[in-house]
Chimera marker file (.cmm) of the C-alpha trace (Angstrom):
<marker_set name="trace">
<marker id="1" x="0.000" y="0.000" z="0.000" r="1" g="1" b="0" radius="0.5"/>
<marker id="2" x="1.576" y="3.430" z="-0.620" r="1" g="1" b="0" radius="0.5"/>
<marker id="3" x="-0.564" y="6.748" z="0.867" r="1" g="1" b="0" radius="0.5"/>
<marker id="4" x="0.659" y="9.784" z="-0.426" r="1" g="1" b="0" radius="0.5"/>
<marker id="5" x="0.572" y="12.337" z="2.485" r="1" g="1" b="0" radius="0.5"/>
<marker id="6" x="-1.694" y="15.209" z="1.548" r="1" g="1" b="0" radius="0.5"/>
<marker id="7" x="-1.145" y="18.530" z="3.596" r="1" g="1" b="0" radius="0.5"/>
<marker id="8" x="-4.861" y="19.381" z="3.655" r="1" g="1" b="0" radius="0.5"/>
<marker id="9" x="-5.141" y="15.297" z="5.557" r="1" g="1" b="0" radius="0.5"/>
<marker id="10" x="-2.182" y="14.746" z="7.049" r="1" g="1" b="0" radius="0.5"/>
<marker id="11" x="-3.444" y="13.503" z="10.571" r="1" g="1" b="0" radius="0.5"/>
<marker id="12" x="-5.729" y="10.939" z="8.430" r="1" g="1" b="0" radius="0.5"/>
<marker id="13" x="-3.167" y="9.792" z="6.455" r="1" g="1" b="0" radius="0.5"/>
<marker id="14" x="-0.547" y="9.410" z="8.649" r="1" g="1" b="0" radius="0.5"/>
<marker id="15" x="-2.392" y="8.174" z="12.085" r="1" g="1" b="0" radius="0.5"/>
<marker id="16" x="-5.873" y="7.210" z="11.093" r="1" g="1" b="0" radius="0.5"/>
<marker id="17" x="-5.036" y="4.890" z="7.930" r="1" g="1" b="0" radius="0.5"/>
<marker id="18" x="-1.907" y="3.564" z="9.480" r="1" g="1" b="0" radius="0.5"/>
<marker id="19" x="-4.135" y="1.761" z="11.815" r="1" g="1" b="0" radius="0.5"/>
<marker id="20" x="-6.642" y="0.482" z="9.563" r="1" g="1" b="0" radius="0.5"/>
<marker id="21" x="-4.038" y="-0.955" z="6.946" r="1" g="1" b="0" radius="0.5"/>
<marker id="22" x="-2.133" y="-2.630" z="10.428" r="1" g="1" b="0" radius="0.5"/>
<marker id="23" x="-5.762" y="-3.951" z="10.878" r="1" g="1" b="0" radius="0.5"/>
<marker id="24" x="-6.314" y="-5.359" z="8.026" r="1" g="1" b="0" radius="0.5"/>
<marker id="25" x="-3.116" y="-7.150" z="7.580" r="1" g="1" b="0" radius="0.5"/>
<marker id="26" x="-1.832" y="-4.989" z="4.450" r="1" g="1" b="0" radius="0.5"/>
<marker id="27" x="2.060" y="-6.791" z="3.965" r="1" g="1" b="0" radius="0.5"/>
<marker id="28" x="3.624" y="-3.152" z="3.597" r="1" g="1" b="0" radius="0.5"/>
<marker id="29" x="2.709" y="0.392" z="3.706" r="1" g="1" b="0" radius="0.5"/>
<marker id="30" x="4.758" y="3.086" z="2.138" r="1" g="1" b="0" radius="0.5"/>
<marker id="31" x="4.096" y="6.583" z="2.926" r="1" g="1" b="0" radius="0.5"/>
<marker id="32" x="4.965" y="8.932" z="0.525" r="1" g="1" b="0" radius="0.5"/>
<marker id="33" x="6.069" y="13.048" z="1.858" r="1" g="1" b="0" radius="0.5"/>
<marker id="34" x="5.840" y="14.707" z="-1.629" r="1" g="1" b="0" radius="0.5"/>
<marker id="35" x="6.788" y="18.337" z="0.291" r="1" g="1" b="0" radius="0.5"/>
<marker id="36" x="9.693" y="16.654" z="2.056" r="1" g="1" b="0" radius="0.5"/>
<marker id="37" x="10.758" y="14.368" z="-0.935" r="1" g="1" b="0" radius="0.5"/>
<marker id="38" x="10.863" y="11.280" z="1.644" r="1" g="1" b="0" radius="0.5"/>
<marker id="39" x="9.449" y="7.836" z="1.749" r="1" g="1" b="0" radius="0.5"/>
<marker id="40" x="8.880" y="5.748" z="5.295" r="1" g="1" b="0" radius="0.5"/>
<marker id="41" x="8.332" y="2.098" z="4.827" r="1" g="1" b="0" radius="0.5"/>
<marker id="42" x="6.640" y="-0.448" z="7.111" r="1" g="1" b="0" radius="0.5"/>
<marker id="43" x="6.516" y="-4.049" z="6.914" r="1" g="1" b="0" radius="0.5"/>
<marker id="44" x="4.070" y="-6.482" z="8.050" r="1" g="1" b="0" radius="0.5"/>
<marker id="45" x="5.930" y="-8.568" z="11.163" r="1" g="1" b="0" radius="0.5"/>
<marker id="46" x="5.134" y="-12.414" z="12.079" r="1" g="1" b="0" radius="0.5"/>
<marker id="47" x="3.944" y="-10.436" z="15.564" r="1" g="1" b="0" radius="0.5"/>
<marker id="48" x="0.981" y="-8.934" z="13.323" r="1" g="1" b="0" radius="0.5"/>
<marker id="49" x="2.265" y="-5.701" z="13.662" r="1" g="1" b="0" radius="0.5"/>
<marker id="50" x="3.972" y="-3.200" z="11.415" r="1" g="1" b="0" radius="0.5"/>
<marker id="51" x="7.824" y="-2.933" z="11.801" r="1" g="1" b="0" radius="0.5"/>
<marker id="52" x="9.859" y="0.516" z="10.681" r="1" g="1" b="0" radius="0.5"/>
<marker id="53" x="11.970" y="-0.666" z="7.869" r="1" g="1" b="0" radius="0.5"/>
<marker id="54" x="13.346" y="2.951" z="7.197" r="1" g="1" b="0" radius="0.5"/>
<marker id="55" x="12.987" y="6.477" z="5.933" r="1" g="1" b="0" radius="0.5"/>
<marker id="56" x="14.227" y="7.247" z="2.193" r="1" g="1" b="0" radius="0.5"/>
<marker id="57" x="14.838" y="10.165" z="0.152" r="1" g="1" b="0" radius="0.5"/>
<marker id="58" x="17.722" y="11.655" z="-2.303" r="1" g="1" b="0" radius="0.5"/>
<marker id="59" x="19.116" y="8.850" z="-4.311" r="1" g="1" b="0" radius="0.5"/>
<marker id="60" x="17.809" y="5.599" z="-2.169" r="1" g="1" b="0" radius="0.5"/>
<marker id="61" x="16.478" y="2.928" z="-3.751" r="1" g="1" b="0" radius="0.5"/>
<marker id="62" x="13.873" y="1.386" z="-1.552" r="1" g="1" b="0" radius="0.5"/>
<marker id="63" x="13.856" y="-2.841" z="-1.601" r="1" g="1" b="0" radius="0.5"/>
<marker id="64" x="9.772" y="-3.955" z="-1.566" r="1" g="1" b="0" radius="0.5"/>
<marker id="65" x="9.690" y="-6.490" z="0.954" r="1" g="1" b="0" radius="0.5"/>
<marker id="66" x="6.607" y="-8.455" z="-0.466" r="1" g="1" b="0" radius="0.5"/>
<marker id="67" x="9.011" y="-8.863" z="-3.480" r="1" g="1" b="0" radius="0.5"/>
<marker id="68" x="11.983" y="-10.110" z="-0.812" r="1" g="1" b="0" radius="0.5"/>
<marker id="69" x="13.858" y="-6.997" z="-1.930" r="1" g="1" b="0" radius="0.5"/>
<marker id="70" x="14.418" y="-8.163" z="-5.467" r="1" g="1" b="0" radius="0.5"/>
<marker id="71" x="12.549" y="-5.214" z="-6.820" r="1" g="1" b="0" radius="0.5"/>
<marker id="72" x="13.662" y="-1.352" z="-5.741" r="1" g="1" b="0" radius="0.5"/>
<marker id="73" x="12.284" y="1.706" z="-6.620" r="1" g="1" b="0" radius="0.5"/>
<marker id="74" x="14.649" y="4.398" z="-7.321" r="1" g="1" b="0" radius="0.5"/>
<marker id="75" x="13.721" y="7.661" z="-5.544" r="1" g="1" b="0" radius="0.5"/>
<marker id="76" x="15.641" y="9.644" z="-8.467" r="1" g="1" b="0" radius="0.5"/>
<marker id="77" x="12.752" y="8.523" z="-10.711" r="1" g="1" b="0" radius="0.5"/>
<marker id="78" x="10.130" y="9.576" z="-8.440" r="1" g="1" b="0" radius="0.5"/>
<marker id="79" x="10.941" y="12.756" z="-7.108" r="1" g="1" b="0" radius="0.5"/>
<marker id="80" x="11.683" y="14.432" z="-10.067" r="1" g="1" b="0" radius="0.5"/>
<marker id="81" x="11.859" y="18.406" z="-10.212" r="1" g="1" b="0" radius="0.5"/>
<link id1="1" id2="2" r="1" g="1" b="0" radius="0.2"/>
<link id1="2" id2="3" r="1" g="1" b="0" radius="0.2"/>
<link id1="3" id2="4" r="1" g="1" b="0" radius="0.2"/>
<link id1="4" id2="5" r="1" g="1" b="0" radius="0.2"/>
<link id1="5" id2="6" r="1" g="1" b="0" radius="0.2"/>
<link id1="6" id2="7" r="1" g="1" b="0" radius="0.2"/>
<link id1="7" id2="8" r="1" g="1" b="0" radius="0.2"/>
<link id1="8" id2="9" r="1" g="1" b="0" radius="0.2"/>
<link id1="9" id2="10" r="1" g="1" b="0" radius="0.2"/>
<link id1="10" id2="11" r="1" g="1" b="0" radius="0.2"/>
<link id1="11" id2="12" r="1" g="1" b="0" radius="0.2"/>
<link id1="12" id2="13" r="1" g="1" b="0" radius="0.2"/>
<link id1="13" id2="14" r="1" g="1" b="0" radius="0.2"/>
<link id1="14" id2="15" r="1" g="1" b="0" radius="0.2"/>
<link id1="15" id2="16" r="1" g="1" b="0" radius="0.2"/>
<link id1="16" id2="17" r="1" g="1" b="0" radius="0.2"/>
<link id1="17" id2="18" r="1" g="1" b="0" radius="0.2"/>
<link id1="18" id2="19" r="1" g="1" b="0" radius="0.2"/>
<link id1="19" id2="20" r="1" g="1" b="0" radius="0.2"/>
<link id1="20" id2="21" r="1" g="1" b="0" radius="0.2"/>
<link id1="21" id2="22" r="1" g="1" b="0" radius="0.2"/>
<link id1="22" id2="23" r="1" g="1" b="0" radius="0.2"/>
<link id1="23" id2="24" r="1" g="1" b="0" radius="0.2"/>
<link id1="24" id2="25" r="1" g="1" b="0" radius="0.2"/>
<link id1="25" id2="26" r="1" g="1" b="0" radius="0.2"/>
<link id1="26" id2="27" r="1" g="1" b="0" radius="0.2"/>
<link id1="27" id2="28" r="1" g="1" b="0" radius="0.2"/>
<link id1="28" id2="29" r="1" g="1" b="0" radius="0.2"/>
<link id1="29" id2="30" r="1" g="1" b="0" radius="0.2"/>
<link id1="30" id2="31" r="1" g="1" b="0" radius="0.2"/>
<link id1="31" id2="32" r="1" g="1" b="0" radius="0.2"/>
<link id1="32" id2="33" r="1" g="1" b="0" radius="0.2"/>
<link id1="33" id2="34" r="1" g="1" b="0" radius="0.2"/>
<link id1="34" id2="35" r="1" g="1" b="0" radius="0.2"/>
<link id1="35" id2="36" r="1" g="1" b="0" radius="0.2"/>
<link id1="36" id2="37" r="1" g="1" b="0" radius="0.2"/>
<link id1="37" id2="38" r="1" g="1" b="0" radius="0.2"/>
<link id1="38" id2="39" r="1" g="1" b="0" radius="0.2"/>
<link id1="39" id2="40" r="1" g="1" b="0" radius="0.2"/>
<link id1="40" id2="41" r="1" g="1" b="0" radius="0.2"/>
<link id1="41" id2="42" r="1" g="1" b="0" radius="0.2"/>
<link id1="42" id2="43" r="1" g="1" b="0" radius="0.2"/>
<link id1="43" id2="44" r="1" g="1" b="0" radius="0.2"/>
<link id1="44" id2="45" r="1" g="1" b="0" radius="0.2"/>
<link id1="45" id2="46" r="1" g="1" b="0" radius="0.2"/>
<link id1="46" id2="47" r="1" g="1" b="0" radius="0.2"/>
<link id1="47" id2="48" r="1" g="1" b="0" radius="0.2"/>
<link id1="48" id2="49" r="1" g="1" b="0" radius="0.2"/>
<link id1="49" id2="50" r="1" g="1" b="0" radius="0.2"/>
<link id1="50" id2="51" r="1" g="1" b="0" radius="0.2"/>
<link id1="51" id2="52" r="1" g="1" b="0" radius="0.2"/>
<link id1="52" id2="53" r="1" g="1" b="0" radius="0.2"/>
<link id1="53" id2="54" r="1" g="1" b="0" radius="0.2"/>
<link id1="54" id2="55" r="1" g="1" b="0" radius="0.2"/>
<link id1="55" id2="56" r="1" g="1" b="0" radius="0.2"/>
<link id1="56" id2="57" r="1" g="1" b="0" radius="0.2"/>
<link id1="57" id2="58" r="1" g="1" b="0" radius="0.2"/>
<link id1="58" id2="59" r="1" g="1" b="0" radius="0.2"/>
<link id1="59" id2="60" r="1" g="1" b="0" radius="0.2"/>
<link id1="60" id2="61" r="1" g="1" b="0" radius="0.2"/>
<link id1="61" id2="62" r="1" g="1" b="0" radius="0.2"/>
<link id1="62" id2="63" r="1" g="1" b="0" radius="0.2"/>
<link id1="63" id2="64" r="1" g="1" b="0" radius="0.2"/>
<link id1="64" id2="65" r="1" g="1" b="0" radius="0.2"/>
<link id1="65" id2="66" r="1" g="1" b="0" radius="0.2"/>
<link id1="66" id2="67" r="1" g="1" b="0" radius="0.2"/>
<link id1="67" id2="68" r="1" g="1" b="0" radius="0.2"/>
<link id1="68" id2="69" r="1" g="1" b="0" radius="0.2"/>
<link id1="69" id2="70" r="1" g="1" b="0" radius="0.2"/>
<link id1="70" id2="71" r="1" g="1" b="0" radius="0.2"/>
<link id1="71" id2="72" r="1" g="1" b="0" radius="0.2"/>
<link id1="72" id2="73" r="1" g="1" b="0" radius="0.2"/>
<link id1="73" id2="74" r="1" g="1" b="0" radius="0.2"/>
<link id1="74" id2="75" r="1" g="1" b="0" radius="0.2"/>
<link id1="75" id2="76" r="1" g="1" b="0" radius="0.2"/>
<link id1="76" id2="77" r="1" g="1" b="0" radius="0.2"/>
<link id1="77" id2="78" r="1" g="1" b="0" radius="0.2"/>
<link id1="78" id2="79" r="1" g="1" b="0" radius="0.2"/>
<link id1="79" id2="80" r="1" g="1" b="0" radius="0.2"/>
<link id1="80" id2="81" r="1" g="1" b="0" radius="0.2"/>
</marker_set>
């Protein structure tokens, strides 16, 4: 799941849908600061809870998890000005 944080719903995005997708057992949740250029990246645990996996920005390349980290996304193809 990736949100994209929205400054006009940024409580909602970042607090209120973080606990509905740990809820509903979504694998891993990206959440995506456009303003900030950044990317924070959760990860389903075996303790049904979501796990920090780490904060990205600049000229990361973030591993998907679901994917065992075979797949990245470069950031430098996202963020682009």
């Amino acid at each position: 799941m990736i949100e994209i944080v929205s400054p006009k719903n940024s409580k909602r995005d970042l607090k209120d849908k973080f606990d509905i997708y740990q809820e509903h057992g979504v694998r891993e949740y990206w959440i995506v600061n456009p303003s900030d250029e950044n990317v924070t990246v959760f990860f389903w645990d075996d303790k049904s809870k979501f796990q920090f996996m780490g904060m990205y920005a600049e000229d990361d390349k973030i591993p998907v998890n679901i994917f065992n980290g075979d797949l990245k996304v470069d950031l430098t193809e996202v963020f682009t000005s």
